[in-house]
C-alpha positions in Angstrom: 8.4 -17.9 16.1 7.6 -14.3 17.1 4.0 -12.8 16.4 5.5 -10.4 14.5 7.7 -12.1 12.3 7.0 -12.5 8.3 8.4 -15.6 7.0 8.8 -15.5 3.4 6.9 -17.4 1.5 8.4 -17.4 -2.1 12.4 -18.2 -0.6 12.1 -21.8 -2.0 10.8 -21.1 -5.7 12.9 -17.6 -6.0 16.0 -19.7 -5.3 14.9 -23.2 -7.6 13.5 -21.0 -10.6 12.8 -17.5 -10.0 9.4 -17.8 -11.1 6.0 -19.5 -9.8 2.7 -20.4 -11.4 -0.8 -19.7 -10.1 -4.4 -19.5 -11.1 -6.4 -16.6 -10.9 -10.1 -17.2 -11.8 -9.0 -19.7 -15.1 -6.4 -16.7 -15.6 -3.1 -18.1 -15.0 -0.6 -16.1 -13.5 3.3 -16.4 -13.7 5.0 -15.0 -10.4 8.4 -13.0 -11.3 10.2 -13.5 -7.8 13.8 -12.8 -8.4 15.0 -8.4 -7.3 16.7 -8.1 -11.0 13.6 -10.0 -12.7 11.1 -7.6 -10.9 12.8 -4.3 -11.5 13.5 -5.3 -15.6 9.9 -6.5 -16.2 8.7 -3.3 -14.4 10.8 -1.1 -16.8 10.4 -3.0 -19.5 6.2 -1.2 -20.4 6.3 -2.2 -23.8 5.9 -6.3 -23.6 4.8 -5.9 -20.5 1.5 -3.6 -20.1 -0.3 -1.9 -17.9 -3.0 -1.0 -20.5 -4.8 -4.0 -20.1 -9.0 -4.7 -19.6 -9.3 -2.3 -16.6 -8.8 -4.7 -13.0 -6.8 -7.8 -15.1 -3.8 -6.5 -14.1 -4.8 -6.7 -10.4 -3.8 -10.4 -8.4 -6.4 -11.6 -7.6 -8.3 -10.2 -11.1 -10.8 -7.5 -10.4 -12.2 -7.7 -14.0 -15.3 -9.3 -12.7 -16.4 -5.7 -10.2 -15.5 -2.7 -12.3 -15.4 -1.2 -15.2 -13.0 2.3 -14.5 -9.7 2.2 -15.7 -7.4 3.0 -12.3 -5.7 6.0 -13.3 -2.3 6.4 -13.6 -2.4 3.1 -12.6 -3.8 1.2 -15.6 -2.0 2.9 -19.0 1.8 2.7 -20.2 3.9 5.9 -21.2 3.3 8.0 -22.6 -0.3 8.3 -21.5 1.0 7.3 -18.2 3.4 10.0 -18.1 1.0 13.1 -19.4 -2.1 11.9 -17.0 1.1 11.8 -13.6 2.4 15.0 -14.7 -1.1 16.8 -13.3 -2.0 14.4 -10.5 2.1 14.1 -8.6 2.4 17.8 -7.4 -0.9 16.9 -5.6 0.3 13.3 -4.0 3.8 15.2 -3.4 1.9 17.6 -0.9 3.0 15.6 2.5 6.6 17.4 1.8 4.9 20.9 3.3 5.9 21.6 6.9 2.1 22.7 7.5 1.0 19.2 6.1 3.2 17.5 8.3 2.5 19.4 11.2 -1.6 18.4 10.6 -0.7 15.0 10.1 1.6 14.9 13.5 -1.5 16.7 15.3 -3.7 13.4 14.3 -1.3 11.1 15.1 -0.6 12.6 18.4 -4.3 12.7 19.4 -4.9 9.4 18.6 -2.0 8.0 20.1 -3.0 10.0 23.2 -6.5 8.2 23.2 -5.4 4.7 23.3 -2.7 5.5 26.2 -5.9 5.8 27.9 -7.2 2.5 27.3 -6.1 -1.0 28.8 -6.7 -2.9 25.9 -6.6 -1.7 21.9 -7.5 -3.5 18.7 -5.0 -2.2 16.8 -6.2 -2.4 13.6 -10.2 -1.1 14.0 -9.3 1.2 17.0 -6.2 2.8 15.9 -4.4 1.5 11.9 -7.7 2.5 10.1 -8.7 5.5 12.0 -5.3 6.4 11.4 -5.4 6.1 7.3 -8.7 7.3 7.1 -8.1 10.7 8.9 -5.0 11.1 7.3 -6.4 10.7 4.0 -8.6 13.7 4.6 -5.6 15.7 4.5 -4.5 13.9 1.6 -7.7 15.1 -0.4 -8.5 18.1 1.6 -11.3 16.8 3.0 -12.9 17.7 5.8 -11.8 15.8 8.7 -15.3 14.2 9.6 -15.5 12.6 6.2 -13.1 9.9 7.8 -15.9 8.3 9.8 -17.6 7.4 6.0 -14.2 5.9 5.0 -14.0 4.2 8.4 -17.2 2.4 8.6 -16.0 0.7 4.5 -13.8 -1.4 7.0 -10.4 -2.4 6.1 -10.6 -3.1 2.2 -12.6 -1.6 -0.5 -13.1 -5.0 -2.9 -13.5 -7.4 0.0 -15.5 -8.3 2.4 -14.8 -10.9 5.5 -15.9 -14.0 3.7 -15.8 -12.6 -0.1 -12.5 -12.3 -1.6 -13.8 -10.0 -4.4 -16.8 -8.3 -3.0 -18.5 -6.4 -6.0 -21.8 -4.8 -3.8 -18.9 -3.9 -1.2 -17.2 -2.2 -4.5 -20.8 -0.4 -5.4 -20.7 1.5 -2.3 -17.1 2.8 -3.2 -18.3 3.9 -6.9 -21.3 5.3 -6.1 -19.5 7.6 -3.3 -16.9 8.9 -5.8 -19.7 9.7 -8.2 -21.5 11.3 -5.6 -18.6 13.3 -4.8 -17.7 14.4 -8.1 -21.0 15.5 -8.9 -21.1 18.2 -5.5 -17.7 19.9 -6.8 -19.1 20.3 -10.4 -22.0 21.9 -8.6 -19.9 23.7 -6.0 -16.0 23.8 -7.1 -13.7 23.3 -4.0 -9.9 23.1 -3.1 -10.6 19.8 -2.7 -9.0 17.1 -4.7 -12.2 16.6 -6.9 -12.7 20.3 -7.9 -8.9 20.2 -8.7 -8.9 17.2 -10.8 -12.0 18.3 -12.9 -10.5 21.8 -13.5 -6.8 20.2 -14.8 -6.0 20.6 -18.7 -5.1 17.5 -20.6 -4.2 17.0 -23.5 -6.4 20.3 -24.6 -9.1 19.7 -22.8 -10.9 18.8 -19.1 -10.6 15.5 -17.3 -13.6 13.3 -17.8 -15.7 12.4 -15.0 -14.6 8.7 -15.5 -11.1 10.2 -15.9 -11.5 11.5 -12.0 -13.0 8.6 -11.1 -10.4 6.4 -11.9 -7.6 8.5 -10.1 -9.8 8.7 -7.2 -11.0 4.7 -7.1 -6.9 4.5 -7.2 -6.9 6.6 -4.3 -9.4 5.0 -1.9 -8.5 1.0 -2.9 -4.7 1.7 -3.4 -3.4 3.1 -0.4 -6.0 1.3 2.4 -5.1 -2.2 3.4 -1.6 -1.0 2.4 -1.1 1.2 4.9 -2.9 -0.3 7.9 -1.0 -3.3 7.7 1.9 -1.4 7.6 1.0 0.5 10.6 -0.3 -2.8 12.3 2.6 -5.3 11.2 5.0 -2.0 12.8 2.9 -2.5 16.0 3.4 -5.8 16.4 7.3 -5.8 15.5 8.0 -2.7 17.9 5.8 -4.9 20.8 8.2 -7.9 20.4 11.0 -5.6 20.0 11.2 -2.8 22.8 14.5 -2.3 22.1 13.8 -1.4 18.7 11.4 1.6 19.9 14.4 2.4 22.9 16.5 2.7 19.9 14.6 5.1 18.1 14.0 7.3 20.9 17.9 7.7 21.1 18.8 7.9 17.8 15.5 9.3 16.1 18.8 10.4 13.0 17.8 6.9 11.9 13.6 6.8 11.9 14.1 8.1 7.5 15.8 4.2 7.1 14.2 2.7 9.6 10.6 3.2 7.6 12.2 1.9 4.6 13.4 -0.8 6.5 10.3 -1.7 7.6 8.8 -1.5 4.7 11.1 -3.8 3.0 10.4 -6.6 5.1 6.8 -6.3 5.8 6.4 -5.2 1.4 2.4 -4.4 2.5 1.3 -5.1 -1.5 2.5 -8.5 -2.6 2.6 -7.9 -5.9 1.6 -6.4 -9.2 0.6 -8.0 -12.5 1.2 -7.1 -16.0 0.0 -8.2 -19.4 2.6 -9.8 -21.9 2.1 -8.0 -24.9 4.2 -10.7 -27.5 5.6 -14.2 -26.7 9.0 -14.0 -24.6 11.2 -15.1 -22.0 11.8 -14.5 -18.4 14.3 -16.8 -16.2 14.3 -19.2 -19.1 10.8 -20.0 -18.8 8.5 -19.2 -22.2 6.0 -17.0 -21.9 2.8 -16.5 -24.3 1.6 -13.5 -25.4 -1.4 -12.1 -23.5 -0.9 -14.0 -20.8 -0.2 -11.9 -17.2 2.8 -12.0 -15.2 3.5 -10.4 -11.3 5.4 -8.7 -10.4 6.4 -10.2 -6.6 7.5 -7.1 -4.3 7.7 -9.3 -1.2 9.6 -11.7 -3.1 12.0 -9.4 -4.7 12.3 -7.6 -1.4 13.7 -10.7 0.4 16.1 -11.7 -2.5 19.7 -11.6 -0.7 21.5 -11.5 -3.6 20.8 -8.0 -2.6 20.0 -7.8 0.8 21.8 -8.7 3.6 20.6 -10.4 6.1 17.2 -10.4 4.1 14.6 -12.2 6.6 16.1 -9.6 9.4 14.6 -6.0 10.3 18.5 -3.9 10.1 17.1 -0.6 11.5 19.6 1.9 9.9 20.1 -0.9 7.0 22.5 1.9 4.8 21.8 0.0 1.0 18.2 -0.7 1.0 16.2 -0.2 -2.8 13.6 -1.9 -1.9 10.5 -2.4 -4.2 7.8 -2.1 -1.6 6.5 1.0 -3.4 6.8 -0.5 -7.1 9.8 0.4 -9.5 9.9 2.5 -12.2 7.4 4.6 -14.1 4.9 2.8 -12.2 6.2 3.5 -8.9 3.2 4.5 -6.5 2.0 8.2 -6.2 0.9 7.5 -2.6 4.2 6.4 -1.3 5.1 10.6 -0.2 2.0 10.1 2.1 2.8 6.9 3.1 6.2 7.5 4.0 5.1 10.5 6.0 2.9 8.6 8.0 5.1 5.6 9.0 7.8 8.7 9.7 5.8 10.7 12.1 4.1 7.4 13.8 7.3 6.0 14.5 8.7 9.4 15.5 5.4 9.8 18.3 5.6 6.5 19.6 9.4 6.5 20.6 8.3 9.4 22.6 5.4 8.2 24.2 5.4 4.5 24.4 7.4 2.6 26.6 6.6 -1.1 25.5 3.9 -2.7 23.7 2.4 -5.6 24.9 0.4 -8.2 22.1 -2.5 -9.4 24.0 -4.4 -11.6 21.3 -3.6 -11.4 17.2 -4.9 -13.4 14.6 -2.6 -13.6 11.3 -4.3 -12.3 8.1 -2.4 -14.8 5.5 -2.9 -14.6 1.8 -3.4 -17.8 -0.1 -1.9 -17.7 -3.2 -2.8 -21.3 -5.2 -0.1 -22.8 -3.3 1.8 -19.9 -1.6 0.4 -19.1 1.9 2.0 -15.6 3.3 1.4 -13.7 6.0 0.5 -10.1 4.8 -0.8 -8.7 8.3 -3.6 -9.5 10.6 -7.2 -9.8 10.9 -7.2 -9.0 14.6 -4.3 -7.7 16.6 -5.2 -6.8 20.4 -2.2 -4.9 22.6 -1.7 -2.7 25.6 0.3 0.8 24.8 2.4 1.1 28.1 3.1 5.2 28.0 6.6 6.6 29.2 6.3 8.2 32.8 7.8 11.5 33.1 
């Protein structure tokens, strides 16, 4: 089996039930692993919640190391609609030429860099310099604030031998308290100053309120993103015909991010609280109990994908659930997809081949369900195109 490949973990139990169980710190958990289960469960707001104790709706639980609701993240509609109604033109800001021509500049210069170098550890050298500069822009940020963000390492909550790190979490809290207190001394264009200057409902944000938008921000889109941009690494180094065929046809780079998000689905899953007793596949399900919803199962399900365990670079029919589904579906995805996009777009013209050195395969354990969501280490050599 290729380095790069992700086998899929849930194929057995999505085909023999469409559901799993799990424990989650004495909180049990049942897995929704079927595309159509996913997608109705995710719609369906009012049996199953969001609005539950801030962190329970997290796999694993994050109840035990914070307090601040994760906003939009954590409330149904309508709350949920009238809190993304004043934070979405902000996340929607990657669509503006001049963002995108800042973002390519950072790309580019990195890329340059490690062109230099004979060897690169993808992931602390290049994946989360990459998300932490770009998220400057994101925020508006100045750029050097990124060496902050970098030195948190990969993940906000965790730590390399603590799943659920709460000092590690501290550090994260206090910053964005810290933060918040500078632009209600000194109001900004930054997205602090912004947030605390919105109307809702009447009135101001809270300083909890921007706090849990921008815990969101930092935890959400992190590990996310650097595996995606690690896992695309490692695919395009065992595949060099993959990044020959994107220098050709760079028409097809838009499906071939989706693509690639499909398959790798960086964020397992999602959970939700049952809100009365009911049914999903058949299976009876109690009331205040959690459920997950399984992206990377549901993304692998070939009743609606063909060919689901292979990486189809202009695959035409792709609705994918990588970045959630519904109401719910994830404000950082326009940044995201811009990132992956313009990455992509740089490296078909600048890298020949890719060459894995070393890598050592970050894999989740899940009570029983081992996958593969990345990698702790993930050494190559960037081979540049000679003109």
């Amino acid at each position: 089996m290729k380095k790069s490949e992700m086998p899929d973990a849930f194929e057995n139990a999505r085909t023999a039930k469409g559901y799993a169980k799990i424990d989650d710190q004495d909180d049990p958990v049942v897995i929704l692993l079927r595309h159509k289960d996913v997608r109705k469960t995710a719609h369906n707001y009012k049996t199953f919640s969001s609005a539950a104790k801030p962190g329970r709706i997290v796999v694993p639980s994050e109840v035990h190391i914070r307090e601040t609701r994760q906003l939009p993240f954590e409330v149904d509609p309508p709350l949920h609609g009238e809190y993304r109604t004043i934070i979405e033109p902000w996340f929607k800001r990657p669509l503006q030429p001049e963002y995108q021509a800042q973002l390519t500049m950072q790309i580019d210069a990195l890329l340059e860099k490690i062109l230099s170098e004979n060897s690169v550890e993808v992931i602390r050298d290049f994946a989360l310099p990459l998300q932490s500069r770009a998220l400057t822009l994101l925020l508006n940020i100045p750029y050097e604030e990124a060496e902050t963000w970098i030195s948190w390492g990969t993940h906000v909550f965790r730590s390399e031998d603590t799943a659920l790190d709460g000092d590690k979490a501290n550090i994260l809290y206090d910053y964005i308290d810290e933060q918040i207190e500078k632009a209600i001394a000194k109001p900004g264009e930054d997205v602090y100053s912004v947030l605390l200057a919105s109307d809702f409902q009447g009135r101001k944000l809270t300083k909890e309120e921007v706090k849990g938008v921008m815990v969101l921000t930092f935890a959400g889109g992190r590990d996310t993103v650097i595996n995606a941009v690690t896992n695309s690494i490692a695919y395009f180094a065992e595949h060099p015909q993959s990044l020959e065929r994107l220098r050709k046809e760079p028409d097809i780079i838009g499906n071939t991010v989706e693509e690639l998000m499909r398959y790798f689905s960086p964020l397992t899953h999602m959970g939700r609280v049952v809100q009365e007793d009911t049914y999903v596949c058949e299976h009876a399900i109690k009331a205040n109990t959690r459920v997950s919803l399984c992206w990377a199962s549901a993304n692998r399900d070939a009743n609606v994908f063909e060919k689901p365990n292979e990486v189809l670079l202009d695959r035409k029919m792709n609705p994918h659930v990588a970045f959630g589904f519904s109401h719910h579906n994830c404000l950082g995805a326009t940044h995201a997809r811009q990132i992956m996009r313009i990455l992509l777009k740089t490296m078909s013209e600048k890298i020949a081949s890719i060459q894995i050195l070393d890598a050592k395969e970050n894999i989740e354990e899940l009570d029983g369900f081992n996958r593969k969501v990345g990698y702790d280490t993930l050494s190559v050599t960037f081979n540049p195109i000679k003109l």
